[in-house]
C-alpha positions as CSV (number, residue, x, y, z in Angstrom):
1,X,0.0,0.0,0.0
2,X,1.1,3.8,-1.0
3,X,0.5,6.6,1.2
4,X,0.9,10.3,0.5
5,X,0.1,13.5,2.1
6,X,0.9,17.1,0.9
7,X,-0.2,20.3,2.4
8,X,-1.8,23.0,0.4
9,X,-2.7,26.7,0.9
10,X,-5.5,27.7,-1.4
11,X,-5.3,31.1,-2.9
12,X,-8.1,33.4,-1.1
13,X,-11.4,33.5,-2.7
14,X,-14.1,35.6,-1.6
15,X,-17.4,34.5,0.5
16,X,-19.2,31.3,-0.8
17,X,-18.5,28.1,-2.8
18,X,-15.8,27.1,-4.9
19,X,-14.5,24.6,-6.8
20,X,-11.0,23.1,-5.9
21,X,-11.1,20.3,-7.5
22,X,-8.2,20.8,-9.8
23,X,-6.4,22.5,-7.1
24,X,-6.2,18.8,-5.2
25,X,-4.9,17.2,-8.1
26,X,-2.7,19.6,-8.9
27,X,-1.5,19.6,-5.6
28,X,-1.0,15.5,-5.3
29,X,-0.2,14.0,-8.3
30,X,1.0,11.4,-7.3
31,X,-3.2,10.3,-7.5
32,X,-2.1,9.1,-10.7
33,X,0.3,6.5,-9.4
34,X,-3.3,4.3,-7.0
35,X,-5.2,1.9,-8.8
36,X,-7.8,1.4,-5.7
37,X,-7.8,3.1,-2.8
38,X,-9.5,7.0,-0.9
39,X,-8.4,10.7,-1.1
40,X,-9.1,12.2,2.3
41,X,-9.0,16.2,2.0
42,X,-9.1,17.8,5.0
43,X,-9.1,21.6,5.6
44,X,-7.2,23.4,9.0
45,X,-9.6,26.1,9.9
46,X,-13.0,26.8,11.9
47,X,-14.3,29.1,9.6
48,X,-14.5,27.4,6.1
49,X,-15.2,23.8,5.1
50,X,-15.7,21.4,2.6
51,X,-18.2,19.2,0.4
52,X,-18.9,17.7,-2.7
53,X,-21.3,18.6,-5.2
54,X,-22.3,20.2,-8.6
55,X,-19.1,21.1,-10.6
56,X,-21.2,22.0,-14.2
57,X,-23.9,24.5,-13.4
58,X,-22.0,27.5,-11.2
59,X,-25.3,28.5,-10.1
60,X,-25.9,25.8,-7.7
61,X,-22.8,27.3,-5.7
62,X,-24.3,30.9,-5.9
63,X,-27.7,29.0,-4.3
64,X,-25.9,27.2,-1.8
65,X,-24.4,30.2,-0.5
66,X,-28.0,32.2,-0.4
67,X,-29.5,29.3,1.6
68,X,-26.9,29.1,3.8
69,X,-27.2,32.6,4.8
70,X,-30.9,32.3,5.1
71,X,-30.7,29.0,7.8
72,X,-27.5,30.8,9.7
73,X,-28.3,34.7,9.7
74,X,-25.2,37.4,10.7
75,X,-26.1,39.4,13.8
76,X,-28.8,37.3,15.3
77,X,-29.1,38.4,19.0
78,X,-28.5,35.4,20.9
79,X,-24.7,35.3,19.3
80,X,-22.1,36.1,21.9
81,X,-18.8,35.5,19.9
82,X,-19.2,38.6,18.2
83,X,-15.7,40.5,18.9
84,X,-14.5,39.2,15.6
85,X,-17.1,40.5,13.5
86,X,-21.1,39.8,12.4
87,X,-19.6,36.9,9.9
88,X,-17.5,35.2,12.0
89,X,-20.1,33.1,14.4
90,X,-22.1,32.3,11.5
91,X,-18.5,31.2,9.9
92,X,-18.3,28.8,12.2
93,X,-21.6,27.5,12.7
94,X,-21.7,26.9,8.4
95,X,-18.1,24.7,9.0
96,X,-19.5,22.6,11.6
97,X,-22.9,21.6,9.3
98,X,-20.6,21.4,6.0
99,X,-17.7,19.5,7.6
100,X,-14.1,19.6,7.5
101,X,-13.5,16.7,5.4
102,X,-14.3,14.4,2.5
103,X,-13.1,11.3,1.4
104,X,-13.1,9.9,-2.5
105,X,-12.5,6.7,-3.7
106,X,-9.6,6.7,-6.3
107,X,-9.9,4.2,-9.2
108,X,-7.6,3.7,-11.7
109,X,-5.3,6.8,-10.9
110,X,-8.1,9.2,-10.8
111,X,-11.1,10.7,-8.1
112,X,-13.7,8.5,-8.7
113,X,-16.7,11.0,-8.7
114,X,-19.3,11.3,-10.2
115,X,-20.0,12.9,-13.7
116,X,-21.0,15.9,-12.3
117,X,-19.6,16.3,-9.3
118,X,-16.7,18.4,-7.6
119,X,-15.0,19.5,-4.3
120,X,-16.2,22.9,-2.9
121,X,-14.2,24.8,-0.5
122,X,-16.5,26.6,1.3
123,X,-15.9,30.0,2.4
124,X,-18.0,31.3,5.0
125,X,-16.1,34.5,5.8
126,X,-16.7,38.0,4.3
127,X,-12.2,38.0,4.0
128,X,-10.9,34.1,5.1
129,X,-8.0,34.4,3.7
130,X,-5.7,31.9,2.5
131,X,-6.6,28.7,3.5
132,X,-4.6,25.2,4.3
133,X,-5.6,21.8,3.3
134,X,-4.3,18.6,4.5
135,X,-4.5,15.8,1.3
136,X,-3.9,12.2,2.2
137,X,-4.2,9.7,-0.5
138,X,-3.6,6.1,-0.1
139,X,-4.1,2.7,-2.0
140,X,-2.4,0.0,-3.9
C-alpha cells in the first residue's frame, strides 16, 4: 500500500463556494500512481469547510451560499462571539454543518466521482484568507 500526504494553501477566494477540485490534483499528483484506494482532503480552519457537489452549473454554488445565509443569519441576537465581526459566528456555525473533510475513492489513478460532481471549499467568511488543506491519498 502507498501513502501520500501534501499540504496545500488555497489562494483566497471571496465568500461562498468554490470549486477546488483541480487544485487537489494539482496539488497531489502522485493520485495518478493508485489503482484502488480513498483521497481524504481535510481543511485546518473553523471558519470554512468542505463538500462535494455540482461542478457543471455555477449557479448551484451561488444557491448554496443564499441558503446558507438564510438557515445561519449574521447578527442574530442570541450570538455572543461577536468580537471578531457579524460573519464570523455564522463562519463557524456553516463549517460545523458542512464539515471539514471528505473522502473519494480513487480508481484507476483518478477521483472516482461522479459525472458531475466536484470538491467545494466553502468559504464562510466576508475575507478568510488563504486557507490550508491537509491531502492524504492512499491505495495499492
Amino acid at each position: 500500500m502507498q501513502f501520500y500526504q501534501a499540504e496545500v494553501r488555497l489562494k483566497p477566494c471571496s465568500r461562498g463556494f468554490h470549486l477546488i477540485t483541480s487544485d487537489i490534483l494539482e496539488a497531489l499528483p502522485e493520485i495518478n500512481t493508485i489503482n484502488a484506494g480513498q483521497l481524504q482532503v481535510f481543511i485546518q480552519h473553523t471558519s470554512a469547510s468542505l463538500t462535494i457537489n455540482e461542478n457543471a452549473d455555477p449557479t448551484v454554488r451561488v444557491d448554496f451560499e443564499n441558503h446558507m445565509n438564510k438557515m445561519v443569519p449574521e447578527n442574530a441576537a442570541y450570538y455572543t462571539h461577536t468580537f471578531e465581526g457579524s460573519d464570523d459566528m455564522p463562519a463557524h456555525i456553516k463549517a460545523s454543518m458542512m464539515g471539514a473533510s471528505v473522502t473519494i475513492p480513487i480508481t484507476n489513478g483518478k477521483l472516482n466521482l461522479g459525472t458531475w460532481q466536484g470538491i467545494y471549499l466553502c468559504e464562510h467568511r466576508d475575507h478568510g484568507g488563504s486557507r490550508r488543506l491537509v491531502l492524504t491519498a492512499y491505495g495499492n
